[in-house]
DSSP file (Angstrom, degrees, kcal/mol; ACC not computed):
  #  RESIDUE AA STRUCTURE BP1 BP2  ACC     N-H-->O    O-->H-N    N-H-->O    O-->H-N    TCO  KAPPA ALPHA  PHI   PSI    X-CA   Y-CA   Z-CA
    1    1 A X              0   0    0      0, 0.0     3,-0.0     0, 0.0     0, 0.0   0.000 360.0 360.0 360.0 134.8   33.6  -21.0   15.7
    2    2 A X     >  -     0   0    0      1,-0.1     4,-0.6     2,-0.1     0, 0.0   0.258 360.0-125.6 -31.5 168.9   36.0  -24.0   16.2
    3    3 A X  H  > S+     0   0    0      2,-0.1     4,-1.7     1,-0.1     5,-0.5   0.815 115.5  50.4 -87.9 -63.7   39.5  -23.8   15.3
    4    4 A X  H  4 S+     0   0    0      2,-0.2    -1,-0.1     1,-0.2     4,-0.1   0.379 105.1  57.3 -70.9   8.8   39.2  -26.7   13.2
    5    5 A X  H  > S+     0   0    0      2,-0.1     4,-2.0     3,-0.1     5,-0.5   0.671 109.7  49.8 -80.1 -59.7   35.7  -25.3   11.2
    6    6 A X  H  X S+     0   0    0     -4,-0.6     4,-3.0     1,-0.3    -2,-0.2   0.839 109.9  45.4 -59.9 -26.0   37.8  -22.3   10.2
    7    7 A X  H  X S+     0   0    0     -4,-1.7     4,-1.5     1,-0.2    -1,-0.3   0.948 116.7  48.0 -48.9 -46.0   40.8  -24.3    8.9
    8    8 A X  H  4 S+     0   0    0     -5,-0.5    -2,-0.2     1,-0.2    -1,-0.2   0.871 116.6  42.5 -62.1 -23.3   38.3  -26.4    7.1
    9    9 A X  H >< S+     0   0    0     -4,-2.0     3,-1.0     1,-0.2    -1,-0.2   0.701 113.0  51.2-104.0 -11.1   36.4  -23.3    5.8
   10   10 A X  H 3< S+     0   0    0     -4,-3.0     6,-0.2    -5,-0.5    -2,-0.2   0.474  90.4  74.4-102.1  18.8   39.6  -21.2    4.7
   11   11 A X  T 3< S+     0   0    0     -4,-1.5     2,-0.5    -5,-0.1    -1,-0.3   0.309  90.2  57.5 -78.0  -2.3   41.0  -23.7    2.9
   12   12 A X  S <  S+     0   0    0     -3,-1.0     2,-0.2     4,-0.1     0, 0.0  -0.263  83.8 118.1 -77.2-179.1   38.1  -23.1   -0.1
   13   13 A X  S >  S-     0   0    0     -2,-0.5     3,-0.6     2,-0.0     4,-0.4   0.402  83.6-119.9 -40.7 154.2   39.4  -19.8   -0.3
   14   14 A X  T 3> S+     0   0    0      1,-0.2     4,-1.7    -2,-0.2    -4,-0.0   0.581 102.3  72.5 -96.8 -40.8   40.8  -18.8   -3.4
   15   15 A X  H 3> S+     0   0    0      1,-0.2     4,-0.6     2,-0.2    -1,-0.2   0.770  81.2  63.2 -40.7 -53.4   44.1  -18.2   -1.7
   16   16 A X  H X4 S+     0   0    0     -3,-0.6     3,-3.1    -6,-0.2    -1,-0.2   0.991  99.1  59.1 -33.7 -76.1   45.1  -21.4   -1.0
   17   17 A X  H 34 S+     0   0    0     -4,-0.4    -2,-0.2     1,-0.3    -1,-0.1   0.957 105.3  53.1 -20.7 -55.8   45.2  -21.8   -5.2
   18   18 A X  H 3< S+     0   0    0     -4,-1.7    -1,-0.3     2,-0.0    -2,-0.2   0.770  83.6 107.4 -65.7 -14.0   47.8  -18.8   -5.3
   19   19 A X  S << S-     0   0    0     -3,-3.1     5,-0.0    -4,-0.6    -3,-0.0  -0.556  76.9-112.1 -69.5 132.5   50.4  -20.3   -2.7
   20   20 A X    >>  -     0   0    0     -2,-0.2     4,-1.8     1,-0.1     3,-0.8  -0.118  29.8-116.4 -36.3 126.5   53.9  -21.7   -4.2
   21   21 A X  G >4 S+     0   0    0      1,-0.2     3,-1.6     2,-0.2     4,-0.4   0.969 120.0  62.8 -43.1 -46.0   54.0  -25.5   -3.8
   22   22 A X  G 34 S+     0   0    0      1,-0.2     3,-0.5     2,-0.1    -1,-0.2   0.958 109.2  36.6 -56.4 -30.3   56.9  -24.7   -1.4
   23   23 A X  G X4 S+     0   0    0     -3,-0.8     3,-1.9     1,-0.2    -1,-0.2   0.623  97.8  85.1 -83.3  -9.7   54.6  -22.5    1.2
   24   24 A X  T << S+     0   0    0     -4,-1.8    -1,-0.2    -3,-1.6    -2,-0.1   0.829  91.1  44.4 -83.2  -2.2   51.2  -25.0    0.8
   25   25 A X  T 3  S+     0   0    0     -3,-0.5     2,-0.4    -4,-0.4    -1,-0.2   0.302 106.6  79.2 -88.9  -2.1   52.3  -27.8    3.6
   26   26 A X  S <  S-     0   0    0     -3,-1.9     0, 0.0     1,-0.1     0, 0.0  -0.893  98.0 -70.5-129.2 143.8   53.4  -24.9    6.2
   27   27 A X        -     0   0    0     -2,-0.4     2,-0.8     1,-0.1    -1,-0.1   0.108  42.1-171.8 -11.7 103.6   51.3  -22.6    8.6
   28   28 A X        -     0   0    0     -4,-0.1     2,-0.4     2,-0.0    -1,-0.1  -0.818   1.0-170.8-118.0 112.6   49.0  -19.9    7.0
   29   29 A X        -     0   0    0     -2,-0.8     2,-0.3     2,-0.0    44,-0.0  -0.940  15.9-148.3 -96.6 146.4   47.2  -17.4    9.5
   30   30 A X        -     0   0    0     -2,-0.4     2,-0.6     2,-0.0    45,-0.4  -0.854  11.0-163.7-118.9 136.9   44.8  -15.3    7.7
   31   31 A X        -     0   0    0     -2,-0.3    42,-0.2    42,-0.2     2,-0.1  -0.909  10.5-146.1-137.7 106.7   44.1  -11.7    8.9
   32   32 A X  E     -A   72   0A   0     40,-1.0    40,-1.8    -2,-0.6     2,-0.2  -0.502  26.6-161.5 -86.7 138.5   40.8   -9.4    7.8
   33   33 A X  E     +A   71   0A   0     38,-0.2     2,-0.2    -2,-0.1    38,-0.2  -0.643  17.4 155.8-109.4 155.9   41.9   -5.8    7.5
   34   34 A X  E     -A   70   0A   0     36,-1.0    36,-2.3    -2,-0.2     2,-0.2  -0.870  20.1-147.6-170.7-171.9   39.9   -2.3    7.5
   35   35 A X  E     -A   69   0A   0     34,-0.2     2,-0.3    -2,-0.2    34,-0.2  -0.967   6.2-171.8-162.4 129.1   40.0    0.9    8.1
   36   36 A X  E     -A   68   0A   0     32,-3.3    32,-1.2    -2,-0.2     2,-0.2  -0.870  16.8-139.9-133.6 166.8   38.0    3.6    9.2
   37   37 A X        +     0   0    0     -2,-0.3     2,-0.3    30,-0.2    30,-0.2  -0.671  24.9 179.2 -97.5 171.0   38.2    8.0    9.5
   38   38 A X        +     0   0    0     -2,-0.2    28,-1.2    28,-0.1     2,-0.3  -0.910  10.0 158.4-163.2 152.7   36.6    9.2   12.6
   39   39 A X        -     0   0    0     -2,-0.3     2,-0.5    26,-0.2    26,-0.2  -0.898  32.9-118.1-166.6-159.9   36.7   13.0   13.2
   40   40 A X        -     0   0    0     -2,-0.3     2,-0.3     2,-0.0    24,-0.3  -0.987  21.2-175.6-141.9 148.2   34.8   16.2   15.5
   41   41 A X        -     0   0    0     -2,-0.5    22,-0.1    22,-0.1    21,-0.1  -0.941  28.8-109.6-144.3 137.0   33.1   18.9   14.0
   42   42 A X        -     0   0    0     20,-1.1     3,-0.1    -2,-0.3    17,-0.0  -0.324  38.2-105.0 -78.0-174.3   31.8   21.6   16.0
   43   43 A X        -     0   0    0      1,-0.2    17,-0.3    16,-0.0     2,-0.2   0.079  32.4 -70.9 -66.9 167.5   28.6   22.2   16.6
   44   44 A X        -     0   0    0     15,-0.1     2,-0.3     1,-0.0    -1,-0.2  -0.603  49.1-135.6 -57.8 136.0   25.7   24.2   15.8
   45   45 A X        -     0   0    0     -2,-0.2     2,-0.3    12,-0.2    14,-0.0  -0.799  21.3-176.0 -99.6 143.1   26.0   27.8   17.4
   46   46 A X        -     0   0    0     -2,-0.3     2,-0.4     0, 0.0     0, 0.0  -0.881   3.7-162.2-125.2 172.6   23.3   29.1   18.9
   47   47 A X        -     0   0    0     -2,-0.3     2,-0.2    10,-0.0    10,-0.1  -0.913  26.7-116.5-125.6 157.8   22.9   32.9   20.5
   48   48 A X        +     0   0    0     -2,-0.4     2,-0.3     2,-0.0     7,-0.0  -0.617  53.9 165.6 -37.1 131.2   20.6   34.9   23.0
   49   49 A X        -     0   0    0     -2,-0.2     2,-0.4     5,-0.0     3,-0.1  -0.935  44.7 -92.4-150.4 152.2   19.0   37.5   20.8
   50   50 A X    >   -     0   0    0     -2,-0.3     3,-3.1     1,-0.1     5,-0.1  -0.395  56.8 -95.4 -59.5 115.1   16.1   40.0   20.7
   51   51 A X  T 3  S+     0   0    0     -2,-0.4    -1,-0.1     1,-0.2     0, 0.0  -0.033 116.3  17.4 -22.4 115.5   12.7   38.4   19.2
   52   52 A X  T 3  S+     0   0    0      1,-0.4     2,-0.2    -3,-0.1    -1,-0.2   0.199 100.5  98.0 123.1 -30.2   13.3   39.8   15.5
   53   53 A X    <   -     0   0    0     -3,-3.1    -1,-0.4     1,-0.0     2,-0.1  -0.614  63.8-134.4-117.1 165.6   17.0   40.8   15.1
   54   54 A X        -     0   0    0     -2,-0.2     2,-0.2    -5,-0.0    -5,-0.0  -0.486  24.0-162.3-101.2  60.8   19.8   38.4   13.5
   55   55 A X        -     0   0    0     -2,-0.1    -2,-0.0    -5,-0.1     0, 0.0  -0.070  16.6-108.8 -69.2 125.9   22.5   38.4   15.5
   56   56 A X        -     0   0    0     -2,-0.2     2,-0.2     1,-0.1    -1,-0.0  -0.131  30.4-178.3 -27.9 145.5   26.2   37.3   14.4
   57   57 A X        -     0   0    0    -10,-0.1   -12,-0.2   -12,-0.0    -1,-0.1  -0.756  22.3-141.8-151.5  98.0   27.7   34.1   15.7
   58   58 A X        -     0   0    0     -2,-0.2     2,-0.2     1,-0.0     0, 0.0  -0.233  20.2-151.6 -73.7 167.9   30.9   33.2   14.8
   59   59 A X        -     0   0    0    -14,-0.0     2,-0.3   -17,-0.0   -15,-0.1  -0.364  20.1-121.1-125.6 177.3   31.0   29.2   14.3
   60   60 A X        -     0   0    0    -17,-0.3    -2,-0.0    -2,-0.2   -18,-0.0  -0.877  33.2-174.7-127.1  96.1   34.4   27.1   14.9
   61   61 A X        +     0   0    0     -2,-0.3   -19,-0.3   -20,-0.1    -1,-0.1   0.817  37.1 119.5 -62.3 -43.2   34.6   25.6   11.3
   62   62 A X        -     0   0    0    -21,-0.1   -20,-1.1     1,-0.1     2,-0.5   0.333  45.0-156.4 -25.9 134.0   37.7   23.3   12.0
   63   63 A X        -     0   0    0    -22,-0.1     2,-0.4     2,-0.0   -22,-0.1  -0.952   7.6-172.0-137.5 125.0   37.8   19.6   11.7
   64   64 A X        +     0   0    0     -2,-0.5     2,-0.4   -24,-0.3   -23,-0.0  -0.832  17.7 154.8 -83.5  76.4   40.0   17.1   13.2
   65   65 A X        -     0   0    0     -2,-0.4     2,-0.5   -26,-0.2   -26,-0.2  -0.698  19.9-164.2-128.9 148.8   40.0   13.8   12.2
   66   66 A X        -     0   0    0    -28,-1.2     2,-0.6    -2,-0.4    21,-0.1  -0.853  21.6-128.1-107.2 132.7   42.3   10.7   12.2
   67   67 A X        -     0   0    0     -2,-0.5    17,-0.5    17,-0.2     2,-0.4  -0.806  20.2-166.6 -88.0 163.8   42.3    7.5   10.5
   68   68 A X  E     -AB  36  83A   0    -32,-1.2   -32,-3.3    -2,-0.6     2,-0.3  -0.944   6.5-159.1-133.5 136.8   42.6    4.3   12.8
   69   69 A X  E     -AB  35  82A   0     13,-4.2    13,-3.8    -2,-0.4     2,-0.3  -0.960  11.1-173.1-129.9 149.6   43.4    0.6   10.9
   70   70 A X  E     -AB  34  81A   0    -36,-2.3   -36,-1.0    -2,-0.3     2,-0.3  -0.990   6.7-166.2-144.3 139.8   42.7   -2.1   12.6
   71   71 A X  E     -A   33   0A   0      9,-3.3     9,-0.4    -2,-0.3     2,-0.3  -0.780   3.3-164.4-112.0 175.2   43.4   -6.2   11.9
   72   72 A X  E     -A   32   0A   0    -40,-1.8   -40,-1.0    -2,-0.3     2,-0.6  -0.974  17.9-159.6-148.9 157.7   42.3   -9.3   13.2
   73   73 A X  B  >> -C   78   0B   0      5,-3.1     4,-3.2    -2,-0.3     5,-1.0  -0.858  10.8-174.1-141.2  87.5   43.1  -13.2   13.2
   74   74 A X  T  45S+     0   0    0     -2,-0.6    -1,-0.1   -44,-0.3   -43,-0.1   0.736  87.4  59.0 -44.1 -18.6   40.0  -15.3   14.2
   75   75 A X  T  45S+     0   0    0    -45,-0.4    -1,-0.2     1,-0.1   -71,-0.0   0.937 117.2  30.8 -90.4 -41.0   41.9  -18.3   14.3
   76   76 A X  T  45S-     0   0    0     -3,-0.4    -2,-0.2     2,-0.1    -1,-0.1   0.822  93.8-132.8 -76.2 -27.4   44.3  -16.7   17.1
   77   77 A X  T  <5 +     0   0    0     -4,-3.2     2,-0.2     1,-0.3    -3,-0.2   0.863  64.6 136.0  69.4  42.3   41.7  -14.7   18.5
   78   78 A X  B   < -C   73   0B   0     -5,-1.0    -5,-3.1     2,-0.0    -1,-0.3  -0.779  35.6-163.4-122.2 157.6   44.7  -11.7   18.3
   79   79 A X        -     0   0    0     -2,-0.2     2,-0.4    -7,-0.2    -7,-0.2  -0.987   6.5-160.3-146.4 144.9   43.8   -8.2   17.0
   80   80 A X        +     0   0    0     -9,-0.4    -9,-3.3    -2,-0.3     2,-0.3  -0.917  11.5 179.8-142.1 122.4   46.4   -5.4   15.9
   81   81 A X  E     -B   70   0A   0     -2,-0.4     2,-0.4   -11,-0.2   -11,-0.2  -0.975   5.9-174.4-131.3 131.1   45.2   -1.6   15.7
   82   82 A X  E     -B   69   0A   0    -13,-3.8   -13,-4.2    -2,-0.3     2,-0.3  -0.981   1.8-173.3-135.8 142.7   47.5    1.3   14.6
   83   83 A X  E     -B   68   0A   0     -2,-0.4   -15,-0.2   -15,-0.2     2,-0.1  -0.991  27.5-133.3-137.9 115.5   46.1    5.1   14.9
   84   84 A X        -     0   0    0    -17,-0.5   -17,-0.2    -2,-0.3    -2,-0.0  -0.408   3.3-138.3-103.3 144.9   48.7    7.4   13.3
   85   85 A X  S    S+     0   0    0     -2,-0.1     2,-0.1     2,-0.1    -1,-0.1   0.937  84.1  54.2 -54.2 -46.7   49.9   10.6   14.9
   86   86 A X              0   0    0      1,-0.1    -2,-0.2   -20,-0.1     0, 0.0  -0.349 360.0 360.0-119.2 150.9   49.9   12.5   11.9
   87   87 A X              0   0    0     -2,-0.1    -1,-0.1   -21,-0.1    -2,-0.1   0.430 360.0 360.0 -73.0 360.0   47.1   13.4    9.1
């Protein structure tokens, strides 16, 4: 998309309305946000066993996961991602 269709099309936005008269004559970049979890879990365990018998199989229950947030600015065609050390 053009630079000049997306001015043209984020200017309806509702956003515009809400700017101070001082801010509506000066630059606005607009930036769509999200966020997503991402994580591991193990697997199914499976065992060697004799036709019949049930044998034990301890599992590795644990799960690890992070979030990652990520932004973007169509107009700049720049994108910002931050993935935090800590849970």
């Amino acid at each position: 998309m053009p630079k000049s269709s997306i001015l043209k099309t984020s200017a309806r936005l509702p956003v515009f309305g809400a700017l101070p008269e001082s801010a509506r004559d000066k630059p606005l970049e607009l930036w769509f946000q999200d966020e997503a979890r991402v994580g591991q879990q193990g697997t199914v365990t499976r065992v060697w066993a004799e036709r019949g018998t049930r044998p034990r199989a301890p599992r590795d229950t644990r799960y690890k996961w992070t979030y990652i947030f990520g932004a973007v600015c169509p107009e700049r065609g720049t994108t910002a991602a931050l993935v935090p050390p800590c849970q």
